[in-house]
N, C-alpha and C positions, 0 to 999 in steps of 0.2 A: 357873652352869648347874644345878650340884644344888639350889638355892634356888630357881629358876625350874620346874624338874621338880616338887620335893616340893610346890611350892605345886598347882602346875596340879592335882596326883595329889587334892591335899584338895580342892580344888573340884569335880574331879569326884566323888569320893568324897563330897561333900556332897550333888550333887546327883543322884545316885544315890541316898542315902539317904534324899532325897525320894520319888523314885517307888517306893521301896521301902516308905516309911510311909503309902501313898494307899493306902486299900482298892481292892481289886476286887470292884468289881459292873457288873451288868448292863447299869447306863448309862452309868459313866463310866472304864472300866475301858484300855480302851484310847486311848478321842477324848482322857482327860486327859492318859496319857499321852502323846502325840502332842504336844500343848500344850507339856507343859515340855519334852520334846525340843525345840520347833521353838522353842521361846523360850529355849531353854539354848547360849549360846555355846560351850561346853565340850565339847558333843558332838559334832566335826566328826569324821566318820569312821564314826559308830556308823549302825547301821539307820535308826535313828530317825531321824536329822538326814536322812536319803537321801527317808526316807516325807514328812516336812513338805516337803523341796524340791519331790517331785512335784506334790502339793497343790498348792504354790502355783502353779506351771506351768499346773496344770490350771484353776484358776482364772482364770490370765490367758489360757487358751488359751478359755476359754467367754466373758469379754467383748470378748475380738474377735471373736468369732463372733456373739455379741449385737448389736456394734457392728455389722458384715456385714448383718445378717438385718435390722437397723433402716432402714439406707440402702438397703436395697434395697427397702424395702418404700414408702418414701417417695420412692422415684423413681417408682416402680409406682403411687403415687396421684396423682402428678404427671400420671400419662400418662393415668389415667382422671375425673382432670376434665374436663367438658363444653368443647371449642371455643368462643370466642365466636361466636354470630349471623353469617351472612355477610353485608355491608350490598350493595346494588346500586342501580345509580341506569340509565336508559333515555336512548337519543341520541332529540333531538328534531330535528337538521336533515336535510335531505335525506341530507347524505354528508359525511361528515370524515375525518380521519385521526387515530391515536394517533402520538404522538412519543416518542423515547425520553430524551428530558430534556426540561424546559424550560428555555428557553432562544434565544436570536436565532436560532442556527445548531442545526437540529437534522435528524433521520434519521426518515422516516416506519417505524413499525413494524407498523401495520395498519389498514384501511378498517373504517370503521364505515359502518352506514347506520342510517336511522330507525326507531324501535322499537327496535332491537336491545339488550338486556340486557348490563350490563356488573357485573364483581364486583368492587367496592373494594379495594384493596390500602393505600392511603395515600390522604391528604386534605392536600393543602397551602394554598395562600390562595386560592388562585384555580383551582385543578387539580386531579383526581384524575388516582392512577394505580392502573389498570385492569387487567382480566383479559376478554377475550374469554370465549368459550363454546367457540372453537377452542385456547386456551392461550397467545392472543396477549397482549402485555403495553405498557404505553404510556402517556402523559401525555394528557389530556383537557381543554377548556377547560368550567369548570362552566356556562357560560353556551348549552352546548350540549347538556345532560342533564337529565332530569326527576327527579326522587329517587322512592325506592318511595312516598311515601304521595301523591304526584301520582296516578301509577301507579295505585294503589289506588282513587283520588276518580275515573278515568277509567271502571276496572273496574266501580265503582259507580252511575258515572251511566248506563253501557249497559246495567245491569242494570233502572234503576228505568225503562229507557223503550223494553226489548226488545217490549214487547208493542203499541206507541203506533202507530196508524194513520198511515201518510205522509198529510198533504194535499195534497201534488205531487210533483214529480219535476224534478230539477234534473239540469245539467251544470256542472261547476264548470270555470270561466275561465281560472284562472290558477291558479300553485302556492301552498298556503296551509296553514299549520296549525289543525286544531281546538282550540279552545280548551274550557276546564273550565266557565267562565260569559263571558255578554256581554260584552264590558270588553277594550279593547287591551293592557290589563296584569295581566289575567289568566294563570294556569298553562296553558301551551300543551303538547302533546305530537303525537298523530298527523300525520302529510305529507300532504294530498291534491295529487294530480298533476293538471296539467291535462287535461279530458278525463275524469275519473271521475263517476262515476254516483251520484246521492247522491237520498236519500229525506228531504224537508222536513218536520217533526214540527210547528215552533212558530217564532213570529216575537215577538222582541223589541226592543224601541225604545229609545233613549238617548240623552241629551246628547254631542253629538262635543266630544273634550276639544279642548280647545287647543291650538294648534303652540306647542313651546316657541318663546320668542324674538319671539310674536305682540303687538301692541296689546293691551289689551282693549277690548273695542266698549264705549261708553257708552250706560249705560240712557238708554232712549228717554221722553220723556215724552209721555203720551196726553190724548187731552180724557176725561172721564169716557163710560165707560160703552164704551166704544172699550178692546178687545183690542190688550196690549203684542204685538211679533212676536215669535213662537216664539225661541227659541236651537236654532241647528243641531242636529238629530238627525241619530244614524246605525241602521239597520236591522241586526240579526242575526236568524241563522236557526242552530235547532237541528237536525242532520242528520246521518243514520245514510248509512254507506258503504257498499261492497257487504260491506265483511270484518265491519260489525256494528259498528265502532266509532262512537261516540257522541260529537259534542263541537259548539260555536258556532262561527260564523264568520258573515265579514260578507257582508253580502247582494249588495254589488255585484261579489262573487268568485263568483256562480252565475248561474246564466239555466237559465228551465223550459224541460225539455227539451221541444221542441217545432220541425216542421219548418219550414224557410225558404217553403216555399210558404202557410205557417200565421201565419206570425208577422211578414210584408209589409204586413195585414191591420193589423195594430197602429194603425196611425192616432195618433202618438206618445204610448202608454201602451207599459207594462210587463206581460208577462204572467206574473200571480200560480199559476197553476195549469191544462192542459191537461189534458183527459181524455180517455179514447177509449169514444163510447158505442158505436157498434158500425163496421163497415164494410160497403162495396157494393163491387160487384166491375167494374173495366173497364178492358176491353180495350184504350181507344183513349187511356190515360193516358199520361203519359211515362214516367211513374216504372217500374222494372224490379218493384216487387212491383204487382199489378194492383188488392191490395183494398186499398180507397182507406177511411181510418178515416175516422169522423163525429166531432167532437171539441166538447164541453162547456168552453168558455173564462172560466176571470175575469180581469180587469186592475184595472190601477189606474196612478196616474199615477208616473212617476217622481220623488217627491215621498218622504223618510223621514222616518219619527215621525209617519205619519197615524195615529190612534185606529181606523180599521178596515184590515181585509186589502183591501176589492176596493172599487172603487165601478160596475163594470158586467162584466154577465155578456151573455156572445155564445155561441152554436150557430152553429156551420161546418157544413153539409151539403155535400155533391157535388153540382154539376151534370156530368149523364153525356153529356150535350149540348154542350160549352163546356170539359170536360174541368179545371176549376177547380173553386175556393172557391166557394160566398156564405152571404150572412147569414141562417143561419133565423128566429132569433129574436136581441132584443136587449133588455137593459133597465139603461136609465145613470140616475144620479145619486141612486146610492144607497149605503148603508154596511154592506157585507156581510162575514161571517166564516167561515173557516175552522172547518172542513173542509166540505167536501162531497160529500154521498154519494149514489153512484151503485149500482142495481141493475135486472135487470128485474120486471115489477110491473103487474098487473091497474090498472084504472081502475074503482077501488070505488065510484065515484057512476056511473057510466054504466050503459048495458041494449045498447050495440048487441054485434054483432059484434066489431069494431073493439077497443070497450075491457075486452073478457073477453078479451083475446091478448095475454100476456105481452110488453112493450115496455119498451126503454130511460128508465128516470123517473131523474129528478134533485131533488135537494131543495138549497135552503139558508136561511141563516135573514141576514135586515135587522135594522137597529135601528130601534126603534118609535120613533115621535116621542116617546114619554113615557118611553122609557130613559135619559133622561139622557147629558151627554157624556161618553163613555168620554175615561180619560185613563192613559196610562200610570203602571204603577206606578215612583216616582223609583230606588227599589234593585233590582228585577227587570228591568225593562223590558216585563213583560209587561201586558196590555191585554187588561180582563175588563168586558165588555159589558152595561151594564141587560140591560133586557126585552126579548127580541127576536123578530120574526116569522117562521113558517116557509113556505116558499113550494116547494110542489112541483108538477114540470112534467113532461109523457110527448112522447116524440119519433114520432108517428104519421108512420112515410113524411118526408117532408123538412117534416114542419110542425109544431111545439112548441104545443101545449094546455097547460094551467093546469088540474090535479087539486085540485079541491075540491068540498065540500058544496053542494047544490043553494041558493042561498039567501043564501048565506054573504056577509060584505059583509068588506071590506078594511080590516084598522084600518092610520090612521096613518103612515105610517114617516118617518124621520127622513132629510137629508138633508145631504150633505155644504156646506161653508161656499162660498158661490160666489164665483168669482175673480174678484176686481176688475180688470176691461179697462183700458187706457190710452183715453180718448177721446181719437177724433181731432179735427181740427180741423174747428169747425163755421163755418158762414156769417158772417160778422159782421152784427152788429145792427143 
């Protein structure tokens, strides 16, 4: 024990006699000694050993605090990173329902209908699941949604044909969606319901595909100089709705709006465009409105993929006498185009009375005999006519004149391909 005491006494008495031979100055006077206290085993008890424990405490208490202020700070940048994008895709059928799994057995969780905007949540193989606009939630079959950049080409195409003249006015047939371009298998989105009102912009023409599972016809062979027959077309129409949306659809899902007392008349064509040049008023009609319209008719045969819109234009007048139709004017077997435009209009060649009084005139334009045969284009469907002739006509009272130059002589026009009759049986020789 006293061996153990006198040693301890000269260590510390050693190193004491250290910080006794360190000068003091200015800079190192106290932090040194601090130093060999806080590195000196021998001082446990003395000030000095007390002051370096603080120290160090205080050190370990600023990097957990460092630590603290670091994670916190990188949670907080966590939260202010940008969300991703939210993705959304549109129902294209009439009416479906969201499910809440997929699966055989499953719980409907909410009705969607057409148009209606849906927010991705998940993407699986064949489904999304969805988010309403009301905070419904639900499994979706993709083969019933249009994704945003559909959407977007839909946006797009009402934009580039918001200003485009209708050349008729239709009633659509039956329920059917618009589609993006001509083509059955094309990007489909809008519903039209049967019964809506639709404005005709453009008509395009196309090879009808094949039923799957079909034969295929074998090429025909011809004598020279003799036309192979056509391969079946089908007819679409570009057509704004009343809400403004814009898309194709096939022709045999429309009919020009036009009334049954009008369209009896037909004589079995199809009628491409009705107009109303004005009306007459009477009493003794049936119909409950009394002014009876006067209407500007094209047709054409129920035939698709013909190179023109019409082949015969008719004027319907009233007889106020007879309480019906007739024919004012007619003129067949020709190859006429869309549009046609209707306004009222002097008769700038004339001097009487008569043709300085603002009247119902009509214009349209034929292919000239020297146009060449229009043929549709194979990837649009669309059908852009040579040279054509313009032919304008004034409705005086119930009788249709032909407005032209004193003089004036009629070039050419071309005419449709004539149909080969079945002869019947002739006498024998």
């Amino acid at each position: 024990m006293v061996a153990r005491s006198s040693g301890k006494a000269l260590r510390l008495g050693f190193c004491a006699g250290m910080l006794e031979s360190v000068p003091e100055t200015k800079t190192n006077s106290s932090k040194y000694r601090q130093r060999l206290q806080f590195g000196c085993p021998h001082f446990r008890g003395l000030s000095g050993c007390d002051g370096a424990r603080q120290t160090a405490g205080g050190i370990l208490a600023v990097c957990v605090l460092a630590f603290g202020v670091c994670f916190l700070a990188l949670s907080g940048c966590s939260r202010l990173r940008p969300r991703p994008a939210a993705q959304y895709i549109y129902v294209t059928v009439k009416e479906t329902y969201l499910r809440d799994r997929v699966a055989a057995v499953s719980n409907r969780t909410a009705t969607v209908e057409n148009g209606e905007r849906l927010e991705v949540l998940e993407q699986g193989r064949r489904f999304y699941r969805v988010k309403t606009e009301k905070g419904e939630q639900g499994w979706i079959d993709d083969r019933a949604v249009a994704t945003q950049e559909d959407f977007d080409s839909f946006v797009t195409l009402a934009e580039a044909h918001r200003g485009d003249p209708a050349v008729a006015s239709a009633v659509v047939q039956d329920e059917v969606n618009l589609h993006l371009k001509p083509g059955r298998e094309t990007e489909r989105f809008y519903r039209l319901a049967e019964g809506d009102k639709l404005q005709l912009l453009q008509r395009a023409t196309l090879p009808k595909p094949e039923t799957a599972g079909a034969v295929p016809v074998k090429a025909t062979v011809t004598a020279p100089g003799v036309e192979a027959a056509p391969s079946a077309m089908e007819d679409w129409w570009l057509a704004r709705d009343a809400r403004g949306h814009v898309g194709w659809l096939l022709s045999h899902y429309v009919a020009v709006d036009a009334p049954d007392s009008l369209t009896r008349y037909a004589e079995g064509q199809r009628f491409v465009g009705a107009y109303v040049l004005t009306t007459v008023h009477d009493d003794g009609a049936e119909q409950e409105n009394k002014d009876i319209p006067i209407y500007l008719t094209v047709l054409a045969p129920y035939t698709a993929g013909l190179a023109y819109d019409f082949d015969q234009v008719r004027v319907f007048t009233w007889n106020l006498k007879m309480h019906r139709y007739e024919t004012a004017y007619r003129e067949k077997d020709i190859e006429g185009y869309l549009p046609v435009t209707i306004k009222m209009a002097v008769d700038p060649y004339g001097k009487s009375a008569t043709a300085q009084t603002q009247l119902p005139t009509f214009t349209y334009k034929v292919l000239a005999a020297d146009g060449g045969p229009a043929v549709p284009d194979a990837t649009t469907g669309m059908v852009t006519p040579g040279r054509t002739i313009e032919k304008t006509y004034r409705l005086e009272g119930n009788i249709v004149r032909r407005v032209a130059a004193p003089g004036s002589k009629d070039d050419a026009e071309a005419h449709p391909a004539a149909t080969v009759k079945k002869m019947g049986k002739g006498k024998k020789r």
